[in-house]
DRENDRENFI-897245 format. One line per 2 residues: their letters; for each residue x, y, z of C-alpha. Coordinates in pm, 1 decimal, always signed. Example, Ala and Ser with C-alpha at 12.3 -4.5 7.8 and 13.67 -1.06 7.14 Angstrom:
DRENDRENFI-897245
AS = +1230.0,-450.0,+780.0; +1367.0,-106.0,+714.0
//
This chain:
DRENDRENFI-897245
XX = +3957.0,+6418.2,+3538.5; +3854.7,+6253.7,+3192.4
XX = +3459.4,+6237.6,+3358.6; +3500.4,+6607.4,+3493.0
XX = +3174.1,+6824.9,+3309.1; +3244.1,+7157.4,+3154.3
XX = +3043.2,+7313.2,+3483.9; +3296.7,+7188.8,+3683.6
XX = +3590.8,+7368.6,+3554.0; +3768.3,+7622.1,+3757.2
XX = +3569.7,+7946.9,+3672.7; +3621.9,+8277.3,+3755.5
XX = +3395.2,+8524.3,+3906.9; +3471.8,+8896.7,+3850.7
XX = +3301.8,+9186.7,+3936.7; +3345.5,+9579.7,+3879.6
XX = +3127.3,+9838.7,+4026.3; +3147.9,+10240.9,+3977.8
XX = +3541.7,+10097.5,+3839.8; +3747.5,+10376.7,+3618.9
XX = +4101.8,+10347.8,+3529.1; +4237.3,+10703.6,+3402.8
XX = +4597.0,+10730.2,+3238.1; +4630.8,+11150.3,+3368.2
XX = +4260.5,+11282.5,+3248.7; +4235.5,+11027.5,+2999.2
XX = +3926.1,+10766.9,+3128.6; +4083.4,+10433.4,+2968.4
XX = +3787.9,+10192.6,+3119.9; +3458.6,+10323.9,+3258.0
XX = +3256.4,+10052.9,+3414.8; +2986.2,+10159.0,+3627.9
XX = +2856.1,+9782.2,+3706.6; +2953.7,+9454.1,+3591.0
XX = +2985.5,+9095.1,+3699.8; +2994.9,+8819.8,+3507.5
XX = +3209.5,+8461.1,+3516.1; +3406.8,+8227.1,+3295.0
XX = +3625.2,+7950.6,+3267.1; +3772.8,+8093.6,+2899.7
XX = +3670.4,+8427.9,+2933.5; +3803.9,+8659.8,+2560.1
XX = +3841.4,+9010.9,+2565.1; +3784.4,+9187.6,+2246.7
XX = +3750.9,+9535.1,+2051.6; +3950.6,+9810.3,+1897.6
XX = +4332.0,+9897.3,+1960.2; +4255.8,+10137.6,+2263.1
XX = +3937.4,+9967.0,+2350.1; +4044.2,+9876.8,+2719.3
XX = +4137.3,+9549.8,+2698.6; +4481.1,+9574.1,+2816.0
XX = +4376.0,+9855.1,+3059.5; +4080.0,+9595.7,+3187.0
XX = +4362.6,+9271.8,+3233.7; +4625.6,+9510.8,+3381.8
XX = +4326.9,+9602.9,+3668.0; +4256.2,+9268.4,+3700.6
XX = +4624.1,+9214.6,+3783.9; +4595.5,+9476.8,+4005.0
XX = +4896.0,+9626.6,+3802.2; +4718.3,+9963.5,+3710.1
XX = +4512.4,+10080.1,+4027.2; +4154.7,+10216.8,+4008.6
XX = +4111.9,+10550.6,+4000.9; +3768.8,+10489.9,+4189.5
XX = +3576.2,+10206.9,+4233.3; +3570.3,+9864.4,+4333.8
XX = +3729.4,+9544.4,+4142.0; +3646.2,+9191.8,+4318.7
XX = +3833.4,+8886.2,+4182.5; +3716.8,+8497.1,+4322.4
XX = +3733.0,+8155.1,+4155.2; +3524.1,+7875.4,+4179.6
XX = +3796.5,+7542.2,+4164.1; +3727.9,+7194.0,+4329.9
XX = +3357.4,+7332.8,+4472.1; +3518.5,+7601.5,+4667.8
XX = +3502.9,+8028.4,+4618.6; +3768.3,+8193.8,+4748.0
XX = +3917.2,+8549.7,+4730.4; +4207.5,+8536.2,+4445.8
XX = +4513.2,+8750.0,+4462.3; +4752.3,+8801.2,+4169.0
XX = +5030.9,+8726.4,+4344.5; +4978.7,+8358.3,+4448.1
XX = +4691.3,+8243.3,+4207.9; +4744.9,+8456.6,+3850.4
XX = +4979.6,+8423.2,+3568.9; +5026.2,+8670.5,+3291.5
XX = +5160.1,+8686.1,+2958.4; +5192.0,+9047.1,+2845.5
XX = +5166.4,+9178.0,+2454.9; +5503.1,+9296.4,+2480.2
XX = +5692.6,+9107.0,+2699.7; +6077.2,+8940.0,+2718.0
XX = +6262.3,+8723.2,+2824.0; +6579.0,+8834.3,+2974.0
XX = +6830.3,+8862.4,+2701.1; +7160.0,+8787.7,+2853.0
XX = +7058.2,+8476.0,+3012.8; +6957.3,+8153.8,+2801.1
XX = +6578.1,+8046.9,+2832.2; +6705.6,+7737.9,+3038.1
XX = +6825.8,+7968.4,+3273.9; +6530.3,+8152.8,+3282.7
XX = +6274.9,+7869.4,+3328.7; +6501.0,+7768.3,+3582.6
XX = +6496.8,+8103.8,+3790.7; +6078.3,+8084.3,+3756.9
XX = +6085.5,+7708.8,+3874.3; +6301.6,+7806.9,+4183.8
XX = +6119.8,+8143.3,+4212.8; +5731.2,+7933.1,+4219.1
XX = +5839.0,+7601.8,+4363.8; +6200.7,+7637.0,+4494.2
XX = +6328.9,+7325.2,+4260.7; +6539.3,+7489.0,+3967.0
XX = +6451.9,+7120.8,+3779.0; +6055.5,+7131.2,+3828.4
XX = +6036.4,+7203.3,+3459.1; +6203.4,+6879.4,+3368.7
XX = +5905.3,+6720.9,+3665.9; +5578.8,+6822.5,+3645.5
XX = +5641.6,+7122.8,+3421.9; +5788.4,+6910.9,+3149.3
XX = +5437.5,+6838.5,+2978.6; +5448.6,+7222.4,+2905.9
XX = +5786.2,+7244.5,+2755.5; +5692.6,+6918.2,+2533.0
XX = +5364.8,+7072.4,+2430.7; +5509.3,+7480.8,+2391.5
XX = +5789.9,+7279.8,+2184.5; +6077.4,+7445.1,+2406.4
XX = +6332.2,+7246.7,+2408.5; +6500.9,+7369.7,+2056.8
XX = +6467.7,+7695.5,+2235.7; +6701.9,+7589.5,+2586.3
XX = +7020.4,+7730.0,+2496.4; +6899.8,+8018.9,+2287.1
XX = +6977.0,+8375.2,+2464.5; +6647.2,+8535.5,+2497.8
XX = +6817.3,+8836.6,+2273.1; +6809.9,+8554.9,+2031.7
XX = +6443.8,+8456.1,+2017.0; +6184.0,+8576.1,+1746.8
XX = +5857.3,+8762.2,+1932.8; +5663.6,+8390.2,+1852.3
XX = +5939.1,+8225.8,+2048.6; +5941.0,+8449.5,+2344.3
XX = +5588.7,+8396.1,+2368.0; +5595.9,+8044.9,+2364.1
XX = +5865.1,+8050.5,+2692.7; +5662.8,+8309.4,+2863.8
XX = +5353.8,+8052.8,+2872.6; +5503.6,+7803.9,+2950.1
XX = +5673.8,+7937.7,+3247.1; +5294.6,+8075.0,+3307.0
XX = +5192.5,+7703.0,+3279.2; +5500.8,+7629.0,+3484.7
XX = +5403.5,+7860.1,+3773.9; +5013.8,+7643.4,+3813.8
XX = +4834.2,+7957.7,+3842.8; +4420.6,+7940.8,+3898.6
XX = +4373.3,+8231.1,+3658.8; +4555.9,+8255.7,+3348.4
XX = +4558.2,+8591.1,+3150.7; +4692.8,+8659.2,+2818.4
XX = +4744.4,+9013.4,+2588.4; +4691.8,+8917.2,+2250.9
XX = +4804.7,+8575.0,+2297.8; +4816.8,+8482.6,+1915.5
XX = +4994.1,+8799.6,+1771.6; +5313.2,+8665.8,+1631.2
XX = +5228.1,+8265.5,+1556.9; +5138.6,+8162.6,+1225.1
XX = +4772.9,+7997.4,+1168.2; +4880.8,+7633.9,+1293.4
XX = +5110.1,+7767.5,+1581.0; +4752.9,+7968.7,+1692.0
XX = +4538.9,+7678.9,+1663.1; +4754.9,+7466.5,+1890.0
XX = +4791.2,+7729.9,+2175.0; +4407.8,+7712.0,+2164.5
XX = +4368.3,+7325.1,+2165.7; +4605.6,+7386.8,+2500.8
XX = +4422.6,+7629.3,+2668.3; +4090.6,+7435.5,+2547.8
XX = +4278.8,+7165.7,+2729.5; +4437.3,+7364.0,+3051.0
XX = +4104.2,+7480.7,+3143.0; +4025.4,+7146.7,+3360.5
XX = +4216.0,+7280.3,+3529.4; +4229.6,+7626.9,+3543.7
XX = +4011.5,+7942.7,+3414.9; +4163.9,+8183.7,+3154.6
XX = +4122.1,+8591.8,+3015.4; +4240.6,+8657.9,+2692.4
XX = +4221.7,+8922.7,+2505.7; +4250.0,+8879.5,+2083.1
XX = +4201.7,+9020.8,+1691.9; +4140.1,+8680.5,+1590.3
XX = +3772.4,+8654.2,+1620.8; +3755.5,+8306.0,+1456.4
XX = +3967.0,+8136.9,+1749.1; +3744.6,+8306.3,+2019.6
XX = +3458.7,+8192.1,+1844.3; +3566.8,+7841.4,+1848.5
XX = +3737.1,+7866.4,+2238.8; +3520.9,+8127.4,+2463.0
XX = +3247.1,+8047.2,+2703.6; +3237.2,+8407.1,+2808.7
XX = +3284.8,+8726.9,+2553.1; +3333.8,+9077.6,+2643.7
XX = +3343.6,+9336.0,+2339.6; +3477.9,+9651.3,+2462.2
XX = +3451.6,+9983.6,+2288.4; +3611.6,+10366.6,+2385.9
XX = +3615.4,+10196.7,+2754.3; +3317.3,+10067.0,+2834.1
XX = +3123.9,+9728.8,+2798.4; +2985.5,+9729.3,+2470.3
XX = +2832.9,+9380.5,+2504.7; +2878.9,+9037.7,+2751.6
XX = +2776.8,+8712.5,+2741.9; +2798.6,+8406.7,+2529.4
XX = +2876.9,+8419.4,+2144.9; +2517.6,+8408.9,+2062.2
XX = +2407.3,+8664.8,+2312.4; +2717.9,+8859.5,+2162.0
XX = +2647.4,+8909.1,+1808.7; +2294.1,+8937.1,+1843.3
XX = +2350.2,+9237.3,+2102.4; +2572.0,+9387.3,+1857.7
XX = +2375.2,+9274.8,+1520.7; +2085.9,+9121.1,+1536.0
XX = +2056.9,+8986.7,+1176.6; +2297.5,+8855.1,+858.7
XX = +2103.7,+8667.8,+599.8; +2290.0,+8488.5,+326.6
XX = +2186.6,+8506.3,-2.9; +2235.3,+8224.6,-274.1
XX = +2315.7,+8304.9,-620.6; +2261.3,+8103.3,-923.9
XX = +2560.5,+7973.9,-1123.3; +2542.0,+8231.3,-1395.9
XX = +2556.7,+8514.7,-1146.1; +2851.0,+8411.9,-994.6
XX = +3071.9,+8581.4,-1208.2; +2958.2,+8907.4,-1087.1
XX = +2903.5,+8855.1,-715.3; +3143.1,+9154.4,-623.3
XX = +2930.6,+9375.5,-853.2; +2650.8,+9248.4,-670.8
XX = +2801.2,+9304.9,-316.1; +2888.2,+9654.4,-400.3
XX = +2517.8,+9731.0,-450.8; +2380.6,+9586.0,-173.9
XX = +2666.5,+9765.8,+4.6; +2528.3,+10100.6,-117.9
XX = +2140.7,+9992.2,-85.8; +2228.7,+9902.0,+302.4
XX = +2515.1,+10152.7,+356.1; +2576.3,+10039.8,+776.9
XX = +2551.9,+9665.2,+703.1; +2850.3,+9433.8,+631.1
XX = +2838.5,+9306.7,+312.4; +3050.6,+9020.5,+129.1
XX = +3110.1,+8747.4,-106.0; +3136.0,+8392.3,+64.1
XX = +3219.1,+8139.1,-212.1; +2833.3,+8114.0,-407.3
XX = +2698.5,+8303.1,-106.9; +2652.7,+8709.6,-72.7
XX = +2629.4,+8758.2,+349.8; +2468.7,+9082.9,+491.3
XX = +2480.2,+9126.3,+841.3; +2323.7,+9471.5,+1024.8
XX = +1957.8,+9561.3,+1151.1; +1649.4,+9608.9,+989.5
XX = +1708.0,+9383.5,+725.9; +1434.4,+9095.3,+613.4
XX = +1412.3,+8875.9,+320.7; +1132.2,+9060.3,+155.1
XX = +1345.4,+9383.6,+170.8; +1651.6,+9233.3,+21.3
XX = +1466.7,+9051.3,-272.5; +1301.4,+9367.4,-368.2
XX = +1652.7,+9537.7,-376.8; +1810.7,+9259.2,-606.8
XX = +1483.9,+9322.7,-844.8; +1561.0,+9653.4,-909.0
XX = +1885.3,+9525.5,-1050.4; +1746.2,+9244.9,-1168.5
XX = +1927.8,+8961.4,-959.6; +1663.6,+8660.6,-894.7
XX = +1819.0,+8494.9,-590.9; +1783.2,+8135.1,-554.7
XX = +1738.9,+8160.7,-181.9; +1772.6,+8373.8,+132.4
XX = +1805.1,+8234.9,+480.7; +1883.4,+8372.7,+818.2
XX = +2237.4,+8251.5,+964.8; +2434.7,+8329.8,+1276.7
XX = +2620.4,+8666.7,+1221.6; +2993.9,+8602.6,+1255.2
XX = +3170.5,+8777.7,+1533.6; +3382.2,+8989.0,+1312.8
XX = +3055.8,+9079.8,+1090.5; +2853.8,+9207.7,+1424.6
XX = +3174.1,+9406.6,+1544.2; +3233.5,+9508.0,+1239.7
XX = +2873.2,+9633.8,+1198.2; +2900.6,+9792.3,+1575.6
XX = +3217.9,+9975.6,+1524.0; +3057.9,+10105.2,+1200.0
XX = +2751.3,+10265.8,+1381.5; +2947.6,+10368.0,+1676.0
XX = +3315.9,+10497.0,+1542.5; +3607.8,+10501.4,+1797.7
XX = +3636.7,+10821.6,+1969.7; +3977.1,+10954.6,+1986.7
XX = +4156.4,+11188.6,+2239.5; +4468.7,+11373.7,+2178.4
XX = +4587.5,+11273.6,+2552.9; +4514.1,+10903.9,+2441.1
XX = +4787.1,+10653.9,+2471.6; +4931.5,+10447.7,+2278.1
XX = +4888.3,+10172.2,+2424.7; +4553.3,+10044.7,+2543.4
//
């Protein structure tokens, strides 16, 4: 395992052609051909985007209205079919854990449920309860445990389970900025050993963990492919723009301008650095913009536009479209 190569990591292999999911007349996901792989695959886009919608058809938990949805994994050098039911875990956005019961008692039911040994989570499973920190949380009813804490035990009885194919709603909503980084280090980790869908608002963690990014936006594929490919689908420039000490002082004055000069870009203050992120833009352009308002900028240089900059900019030139039969939940 510790000479395995990133290429050899389970990965999974989806495709979608002529797929739509409707909720009544409402078209939640409209994907009229798509295929594409992972081994940390992260959903992202607006609340009613179709993330959920897309992971619940992958689960095969919301059928297809019409179309076809094909589901393999690559793991050890072999592709095979994968069904939800013996290869796929899930932790939902809003899920429990049974409230009457404590979360000892569940575990146990899932151990005995997956591997018919009520104690596998003190076996093999116990790695995940050491590195979920459950074992404060044993004899806590699940009535009793804060939304953070309930998704802590429902991963870790995902881990428990060994699925191929891990897949997570907004696995980070609830844990505070070290509790978020951790998960990730695990499921940085956990993918030796098996591939993962996520969907998240924290654009800075997908940054750092995704191999494979899908923005989605009013149901359909907005852009695919690696962060790179990503941003530069969805903005293909941010420039950031160095300011000399005296100017510092007013570098929100200054962002406000360019804000008004380039009215669809992203524009803000990074520490001594103005960044502007959109299309069309060039450093010629921007310094004669500053001159008229007589702002000498020490330098300009292209960067990488940040995830949340190039959505951001997207959602900006394409708004959310919104349907009075929408619901409210994606």
């Amino acid at each position: 395992m510790k000479n395995k190569k990133i290429h050899d990591y389970p990965t999974a292999l989806i495709t979608f052609q002529q797929a739509i999911v409707k909720y009544e007349s409402f078209v939640a996901l409209d994907i009229p051909a798509l295929a594409f792989s992972g081994n940390r695959i992260c959903l992202v886009g607006h609340n009613g985007s179709g993330k959920s919608t897309m992971i619940k058809a992958l689960l095969r938990l919301l059928p297809l209205s019409s179309g076809m949805l094909d589901t393999q994994i690559i793991s050890a050098g072999e592709k095979f079919a994968i069904t939800p039911s013996l290869h796929m875990a899930f932790s939902p956005e809003q899920g429990s854990v049974f409230s009457d019961i404590s979360v000892e008692e569940y575990i146990q039911t899932w151990c005995y449920i997956k591997h018919r040994n009520a104690k596998y989570y003190r076996q093999a499973g116990a790695k995940y309860i050491e590195a979920l920190n459950i074992a404060p949380l044993l004899n806590k009813l699940g009535r009793d445990l804060s939304k953070g804490q309930r998704r802590r035990v429902q991963t870790a009885v995902g881990f428990i389970a060994d699925p191929l194919f891990f897949l997570f709603d907004e696995p980070f909503d609830g844990l505070d900025v070290k509790q978020a980084s951790d998960f990730a280090e695990i499921v940085r980790e956990e993918s030796r050993n098996r591939a993962f869908l996520l969907s998240s608002h924290r654009m800075g963690i997908v940054e750092r963990l995704a191999d494979t990014i899908i923005v989605l936006s009013n149901g359909k594929v907005a852009a695919i492919g690696s962060l790179e490919d990503v941003v530069y689908s969805l903005a293909s420039q941010c420039f950031h723009i160095s300011l000399p000490a005296e100017l510092l002082p007013k570098a929100n004055e200054i962002c406000g301008y360019l804000q008004k000069e380039f009215n669809t870009s992203i524009v803000h203050n990074i520490g001594a650095l103005i960044s502007i992120t959109g299309n069309g833009l060039c450093p010629e352009t921007l310094i004669a913009s500053l001159e008229k308002v007589n702002v000498c900028a020490n330098d300009i240089f292209p960067v990488q536009p940040s995830l949340e900059d190039a959505i951001d900019f997207f959602l900006r030139l394409n708004p959310k479209i919104t349907s009075p039969n929408e619901p409210t939940k994606e």
